[in-house]
C-alpha positions as semicolon CSV with decimal commas, in nm:
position;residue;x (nm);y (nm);z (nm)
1;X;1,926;9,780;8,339
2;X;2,056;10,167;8,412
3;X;2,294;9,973;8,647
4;X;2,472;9,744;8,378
5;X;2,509;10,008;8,185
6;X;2,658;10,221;8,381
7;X;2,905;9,948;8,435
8;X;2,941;9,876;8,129
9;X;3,012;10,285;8,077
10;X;3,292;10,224;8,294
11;X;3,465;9,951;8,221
12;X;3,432;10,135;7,862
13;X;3,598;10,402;7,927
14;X;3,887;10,239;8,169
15;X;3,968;10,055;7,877
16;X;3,979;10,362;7,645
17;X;4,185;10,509;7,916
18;X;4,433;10,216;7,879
19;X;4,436;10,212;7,463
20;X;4,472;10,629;7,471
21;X;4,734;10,607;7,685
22;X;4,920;10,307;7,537
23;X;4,850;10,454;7,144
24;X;4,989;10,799;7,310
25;X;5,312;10,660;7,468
26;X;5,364;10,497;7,176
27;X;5,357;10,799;6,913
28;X;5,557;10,965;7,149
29;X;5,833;10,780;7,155
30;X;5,814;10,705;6,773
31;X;5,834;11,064;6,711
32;X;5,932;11,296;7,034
33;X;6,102;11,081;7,279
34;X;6,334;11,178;7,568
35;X;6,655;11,071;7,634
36;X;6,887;11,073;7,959
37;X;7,249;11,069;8,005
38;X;7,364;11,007;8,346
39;X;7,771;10,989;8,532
40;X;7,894;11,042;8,859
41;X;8,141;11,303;8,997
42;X;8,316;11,149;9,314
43;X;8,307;11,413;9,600
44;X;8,600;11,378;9,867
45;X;8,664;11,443;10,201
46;X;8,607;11,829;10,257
47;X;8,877;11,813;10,537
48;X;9,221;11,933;10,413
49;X;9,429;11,688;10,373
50;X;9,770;11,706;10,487
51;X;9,999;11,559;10,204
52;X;10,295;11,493;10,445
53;X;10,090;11,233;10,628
54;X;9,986;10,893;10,498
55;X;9,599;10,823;10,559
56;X;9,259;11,034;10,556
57;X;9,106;11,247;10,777
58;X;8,825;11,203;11,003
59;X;8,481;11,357;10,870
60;X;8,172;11,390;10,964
61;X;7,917;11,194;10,732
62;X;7,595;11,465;10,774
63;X;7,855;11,761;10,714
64;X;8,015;11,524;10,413
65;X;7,649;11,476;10,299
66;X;7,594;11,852;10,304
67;X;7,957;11,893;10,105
68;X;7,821;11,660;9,812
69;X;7,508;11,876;9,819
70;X;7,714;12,186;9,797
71;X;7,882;12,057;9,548
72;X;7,576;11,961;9,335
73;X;7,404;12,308;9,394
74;X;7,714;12,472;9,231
75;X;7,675;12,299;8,935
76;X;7,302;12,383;8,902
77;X;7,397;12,711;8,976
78;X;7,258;12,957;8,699
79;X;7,640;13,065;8,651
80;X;7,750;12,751;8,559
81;X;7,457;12,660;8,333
82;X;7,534;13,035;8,163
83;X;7,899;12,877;8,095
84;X;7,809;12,540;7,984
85;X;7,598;12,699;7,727
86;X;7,885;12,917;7,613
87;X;8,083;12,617;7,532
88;X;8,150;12,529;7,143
89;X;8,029;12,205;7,130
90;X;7,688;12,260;7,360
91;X;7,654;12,554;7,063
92;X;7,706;12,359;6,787
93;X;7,441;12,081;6,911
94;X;7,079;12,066;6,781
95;X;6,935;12,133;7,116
96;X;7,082;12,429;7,171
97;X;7,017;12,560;6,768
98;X;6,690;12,517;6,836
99;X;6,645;12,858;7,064
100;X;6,689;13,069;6,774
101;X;6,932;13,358;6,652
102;X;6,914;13,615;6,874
103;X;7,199;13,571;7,168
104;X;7,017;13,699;7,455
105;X;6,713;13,543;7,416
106;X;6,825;13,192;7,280
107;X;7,040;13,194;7,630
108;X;6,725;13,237;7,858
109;X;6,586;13,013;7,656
110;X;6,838;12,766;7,737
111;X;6,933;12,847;8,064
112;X;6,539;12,754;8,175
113;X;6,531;12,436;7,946
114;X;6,885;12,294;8,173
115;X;6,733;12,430;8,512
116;X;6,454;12,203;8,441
117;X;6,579;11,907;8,256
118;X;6,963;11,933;8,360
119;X;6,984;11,706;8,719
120;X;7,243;11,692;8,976
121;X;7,198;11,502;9,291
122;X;7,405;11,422;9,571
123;X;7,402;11,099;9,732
124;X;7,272;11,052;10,054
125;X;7,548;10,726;10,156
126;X;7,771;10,742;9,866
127;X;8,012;10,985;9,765
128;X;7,880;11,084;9,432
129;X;7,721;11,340;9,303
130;X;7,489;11,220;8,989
131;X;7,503;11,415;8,677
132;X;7,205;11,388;8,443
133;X;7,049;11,523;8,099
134;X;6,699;11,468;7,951
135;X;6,692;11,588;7,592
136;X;6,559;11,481;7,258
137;X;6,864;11,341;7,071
138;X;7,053;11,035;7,263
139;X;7,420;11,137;7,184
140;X;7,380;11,519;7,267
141;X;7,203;11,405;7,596
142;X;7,544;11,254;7,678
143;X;7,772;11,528;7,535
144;X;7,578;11,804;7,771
145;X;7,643;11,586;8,028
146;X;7,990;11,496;7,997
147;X;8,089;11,908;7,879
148;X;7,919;11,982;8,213
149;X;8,154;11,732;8,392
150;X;8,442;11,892;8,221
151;X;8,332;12,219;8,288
152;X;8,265;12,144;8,670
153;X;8,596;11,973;8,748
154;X;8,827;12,289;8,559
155;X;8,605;12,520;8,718
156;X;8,682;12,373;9,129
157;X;9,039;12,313;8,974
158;X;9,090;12,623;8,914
159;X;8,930;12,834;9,165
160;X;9,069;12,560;9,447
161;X;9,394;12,643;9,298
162;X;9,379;12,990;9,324
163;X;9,299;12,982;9,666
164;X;9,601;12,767;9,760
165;X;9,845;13,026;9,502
166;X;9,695;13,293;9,671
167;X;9,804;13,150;10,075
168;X;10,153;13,087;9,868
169;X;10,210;13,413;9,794
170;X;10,110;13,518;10,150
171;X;10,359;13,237;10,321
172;X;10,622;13,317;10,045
173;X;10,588;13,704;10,170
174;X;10,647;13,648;10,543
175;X;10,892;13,370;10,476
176;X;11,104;13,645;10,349
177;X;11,032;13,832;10,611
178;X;11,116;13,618;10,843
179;X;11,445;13,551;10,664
180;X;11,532;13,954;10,715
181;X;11,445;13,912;11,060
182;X;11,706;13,605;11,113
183;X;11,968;13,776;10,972
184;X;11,898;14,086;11,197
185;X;11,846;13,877;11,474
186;X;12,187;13,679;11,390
187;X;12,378;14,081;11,358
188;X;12,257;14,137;11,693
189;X;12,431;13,798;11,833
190;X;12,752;13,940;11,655
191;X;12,716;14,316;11,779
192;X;12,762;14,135;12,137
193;X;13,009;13,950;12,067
194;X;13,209;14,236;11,886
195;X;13,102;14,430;12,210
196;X;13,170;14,203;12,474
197;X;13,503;14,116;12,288
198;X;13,430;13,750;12,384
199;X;13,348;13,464;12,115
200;X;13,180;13,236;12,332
201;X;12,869;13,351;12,539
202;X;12,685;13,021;12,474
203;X;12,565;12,797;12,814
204;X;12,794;12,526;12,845
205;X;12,841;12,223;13,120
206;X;13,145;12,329;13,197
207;X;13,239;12,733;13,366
208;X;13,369;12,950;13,128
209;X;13,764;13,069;13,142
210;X;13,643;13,415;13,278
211;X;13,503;13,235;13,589
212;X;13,764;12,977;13,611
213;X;13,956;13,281;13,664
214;X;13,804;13,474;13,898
215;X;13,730;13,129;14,103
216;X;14,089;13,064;14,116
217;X;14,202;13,436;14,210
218;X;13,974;13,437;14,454
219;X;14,043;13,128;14,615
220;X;14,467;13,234;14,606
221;X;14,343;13,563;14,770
222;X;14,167;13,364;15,069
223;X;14,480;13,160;15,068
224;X;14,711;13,450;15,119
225;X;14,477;13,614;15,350
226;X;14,523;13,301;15,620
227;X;14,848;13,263;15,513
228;X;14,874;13,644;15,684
229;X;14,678;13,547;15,965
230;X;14,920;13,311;16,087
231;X;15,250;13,482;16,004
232;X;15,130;13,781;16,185
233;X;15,021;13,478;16,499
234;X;15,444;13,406;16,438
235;X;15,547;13,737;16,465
236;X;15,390;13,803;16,821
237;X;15,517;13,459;16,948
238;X;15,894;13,580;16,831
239;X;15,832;13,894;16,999
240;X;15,797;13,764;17,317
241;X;16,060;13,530;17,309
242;X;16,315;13,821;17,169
243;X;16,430;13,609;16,815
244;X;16,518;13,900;16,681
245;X;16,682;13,658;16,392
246;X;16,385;13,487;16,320
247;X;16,154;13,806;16,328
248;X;16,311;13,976;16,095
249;X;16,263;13,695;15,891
250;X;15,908;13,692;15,929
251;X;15,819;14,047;15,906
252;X;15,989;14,033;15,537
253;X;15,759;13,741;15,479
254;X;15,516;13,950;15,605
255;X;15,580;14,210;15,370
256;X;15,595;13,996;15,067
257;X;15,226;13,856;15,137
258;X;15,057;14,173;15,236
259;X;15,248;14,302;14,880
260;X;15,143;14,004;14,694
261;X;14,733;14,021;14,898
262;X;14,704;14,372;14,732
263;X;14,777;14,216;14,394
264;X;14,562;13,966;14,420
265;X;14,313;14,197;14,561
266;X;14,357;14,402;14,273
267;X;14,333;14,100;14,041
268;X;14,008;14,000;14,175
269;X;13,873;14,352;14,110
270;X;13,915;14,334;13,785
271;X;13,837;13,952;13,719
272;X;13,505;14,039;13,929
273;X;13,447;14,376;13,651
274;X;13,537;14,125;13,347
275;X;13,262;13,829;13,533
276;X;12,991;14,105;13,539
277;X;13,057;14,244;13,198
278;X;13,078;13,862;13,093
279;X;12,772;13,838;13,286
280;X;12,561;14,097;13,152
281;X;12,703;14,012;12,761
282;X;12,559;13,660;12,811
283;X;12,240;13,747;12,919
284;X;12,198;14,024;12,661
285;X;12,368;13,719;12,385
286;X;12,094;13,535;12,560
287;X;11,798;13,758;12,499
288;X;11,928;13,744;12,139
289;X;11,975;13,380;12,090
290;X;11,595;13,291;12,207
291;X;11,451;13,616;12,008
292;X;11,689;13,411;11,694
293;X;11,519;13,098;11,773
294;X;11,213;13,214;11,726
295;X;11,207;13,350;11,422
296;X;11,400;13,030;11,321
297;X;11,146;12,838;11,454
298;X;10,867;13,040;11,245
299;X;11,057;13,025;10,925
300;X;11,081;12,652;10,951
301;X;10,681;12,641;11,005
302;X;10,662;12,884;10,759
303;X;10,863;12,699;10,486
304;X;10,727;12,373;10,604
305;X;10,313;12,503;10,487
306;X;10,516;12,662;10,167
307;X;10,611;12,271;10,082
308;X;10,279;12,126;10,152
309;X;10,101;12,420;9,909
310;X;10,319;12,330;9,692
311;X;10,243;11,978;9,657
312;X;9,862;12,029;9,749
313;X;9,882;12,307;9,400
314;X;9,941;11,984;9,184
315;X;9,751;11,742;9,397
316;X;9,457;11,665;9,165
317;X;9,248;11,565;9,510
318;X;9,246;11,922;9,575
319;X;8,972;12,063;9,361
320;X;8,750;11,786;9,584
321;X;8,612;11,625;9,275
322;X;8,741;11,366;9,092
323;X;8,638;11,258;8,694
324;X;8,455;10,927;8,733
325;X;8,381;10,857;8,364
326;X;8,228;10,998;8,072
327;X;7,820;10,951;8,039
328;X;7,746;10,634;7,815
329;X;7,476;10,722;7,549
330;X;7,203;10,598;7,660
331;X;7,033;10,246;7,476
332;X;6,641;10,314;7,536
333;X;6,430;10,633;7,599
334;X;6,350;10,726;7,962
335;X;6,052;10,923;7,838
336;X;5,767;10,822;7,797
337;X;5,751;10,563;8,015
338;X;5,470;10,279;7,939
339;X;5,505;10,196;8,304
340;X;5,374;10,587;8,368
341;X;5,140;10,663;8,102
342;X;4,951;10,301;8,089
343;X;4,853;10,293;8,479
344;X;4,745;10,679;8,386
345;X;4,529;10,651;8,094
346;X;4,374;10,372;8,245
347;X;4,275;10,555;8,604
348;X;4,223;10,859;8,373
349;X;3,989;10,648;8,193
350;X;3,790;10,513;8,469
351;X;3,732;10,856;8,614
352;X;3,596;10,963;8,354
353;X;3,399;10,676;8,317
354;X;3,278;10,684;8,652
355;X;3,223;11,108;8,624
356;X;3,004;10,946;8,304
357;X;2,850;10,750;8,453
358;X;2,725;11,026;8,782
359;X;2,591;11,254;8,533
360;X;2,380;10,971;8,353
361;X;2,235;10,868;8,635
362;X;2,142;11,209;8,779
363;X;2,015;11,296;8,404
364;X;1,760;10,955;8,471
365;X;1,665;11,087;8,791
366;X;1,559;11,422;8,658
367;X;1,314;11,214;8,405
């Protein structure tokens, strides 16, 4: 008989369990329910992209995964919950009224209530980050959540701006200083010139004049020097056969060359002088020309990341996050749940019945 009873006890009290916690979800959400707003912030690539190529880059999906989760821990952050607070319309809002007068203490107040009932979670295989609100009024659920939104996305704006003005004014500083170096690099080019007293020291297929020169002078001199060689030959073979006619003539010939061998001789002294000079002018022009090349070649680097800032400042992929949507109010209450507080009256109920039923029994025993 103890047995049924016991039973019965049970099944009792599971069933009480049930009713209390069907009668309490229901005055709940007649009189304090919970409501949650919910959007998505889409997370890009965290590579840098470079806006003078077309496509994306290749990422990493765990490192991309721990981006998005960056990205949602900053917006937990107690900083940012201390500015979404400050905002007009989160003041003006019932929610936030409700913490009282006095500033400091109405913020804790606040700050505590969004660490625990304001959400933000990244997604493991998506590229959102989910945005959430649980409060008591519908539409201010869905205002919090949408000022936060706002908030977030002028917030990466801006600071990812800032960082990209700040490597602008960095680039824009040594692009104008190498612009002062070009120009002192292109003075020195003209200082050898003005030096050298020659125009053109550039490499070129074809020999300059000054070598043309010296090439021809000495080739005349060579010339003269066998022509020489076999008058002198001429003047020993008239010798011995006594033309004293014809060896006269030849020793003025020979007189004329030896006079026009020291000219060219001379000549080719000072061609050879005006090849070195040309020589060393080049080289130094050279030296010049590659040191002006350089600093040509940074500028255009230089000028080339200045465009790309530029264009990545007003990019609105830069911040990283893009605006998604605002956060629809939402059409039913996502607290209390029947689906939570049914299944826990009940097993709430049976334990006790059950505990009820233990201490009965032992209470028999003792009799």
């Amino acid at each position: 008989m103890n047995k049924k009873r016991n039973i019965l006890l049970i099944i009792v009290m599971t069933m009480s369990g049930l009713i209390v916690g069907g009668v309490a979800c229901y005055l709940l959400r007649q009189y304090s329910p919970k409501y949650t707003a919910e959007t998505l912030i889409k997370v890009l690539p965290y590579a840098e992209k470079d806006p003078m190529t077309i496509g994306t880059p290749l990422i990493d999906k765990d490192v991309q995964y721990s981006f998005r989760v960056s990205m949602a821990t900053l917006i937990k952050q107690q900083s940012t919950l201390e500015r979404l607070i400050s905002r007009d319309k989160i003041q003006e809002t019932e929610w936030f009224k409700r913490f009282g007068e006095v500033k400091a203490i109405r913020n804790a107040k606040a700050v505590k209530v969004l660490e625990k009932n304001f959400g933000a979670y990244a997604q493991k295989d998506g590229d959102y980050v989910a945005v959430s609100m649980t409060c008591g009024d519908k539409e201010e659920s869905a205002l919090i959540v949408d000022e936060m939104v706002e908030l977030f996305l002028a917030l990466q704006g801006a600071t990812k701006r800032a960082g990209v003005a700040e490597r602008l004014v960095r680039l824009t500083s040594q692009r104008d200083s190498l612009i002062r170096d070009l120009d002192s690099a292109e003075r020195a080019l003209q200082d050898v010139r003005i030096a050298s007293g020659l125009v053109d020291l550039k490499e070129h297929s074809y020999p300059h004049p000054i070598t043309v020169r010296l090439n021809r002078l000495e080739l005349e001199r060579d010339n003269c020097h066998l022509e020489i060689a076999q008058l002198k030959a001429n003047i020993k073979n008239l010798e011995k056969h006594g033309a004293t006619e014809e060896l006269k003539n030849a020793n003025d010939n020979l007189a004329v060359l030896e006079s026009k061998l020291e000219a060219l001789n001379k000549m080719v002294k000072e061609a050879a002088a005006r090849k070195r000079d040309f020589d060393l002018a080049r080289i130094q022009y050279q030296r010049r020309v590659a040191i002006r090349d350089e600093r040509k070649q940074r500028l255009d680097s230089v000028k080339e990341q200045i465009e790309k800032l530029k264009i990545m400042h007003d990019d609105p992929e830069t911040p990283k996050v893009l605006f998604v949507g605002y956060a629809p109010v939402p059409l039913e209450a996502s607290s209390p749940r029947w689906e939570i507080y049914l299944p826990v009256g009940t097993i709430l109920g049976l334990i006790f019945g059950i505990v009820l039923a233990l201490l009965s029994r032992k209470a028999k025993q003792k009799q």
